[in-house]
C-alpha positions, 0 to 999 in steps of 0.5 A: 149273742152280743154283736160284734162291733168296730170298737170292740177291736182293740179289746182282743188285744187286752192283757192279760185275758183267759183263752176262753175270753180270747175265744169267745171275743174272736169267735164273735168277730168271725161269726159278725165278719163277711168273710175271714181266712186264717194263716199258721204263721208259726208252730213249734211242735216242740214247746206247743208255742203258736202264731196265727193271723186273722184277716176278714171283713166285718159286716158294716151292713148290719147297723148294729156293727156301726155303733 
């Protein structure tokens, strides 16, 4: 699995991209981080619309996360 690095950062807001892009990309930046928390800002059960927000800490000590 490619590392997850500080560049890659701004590409999760690359549009438009496929849920399981989206997925992998973020699932990457959790599996690299030292420690994430997720937030459900918003659920309409009614149009399925959703907003959630993902705060966490990469791990700068791998040197592979640096480049």
């Amino acid at each position: 699995m490619p590392r997850f690095r500080l560049q890659d950062l701004p590409s999760l807001e690359a549009s438009p991209t496929s849920p399981a892009t989206l997925g992998a990309k973020v699932g990457d930046l959790i599996i690299h981080s030292v420690s994430a928390v997720a937030q459900v800002e918003l659920l309409d059960r009614e149009t399925g619309e959703y907003r959630v927000v993902l705060q966490g800490t990469l791990d700068l000590d791998n040197p592979a996360l640096k480049r």
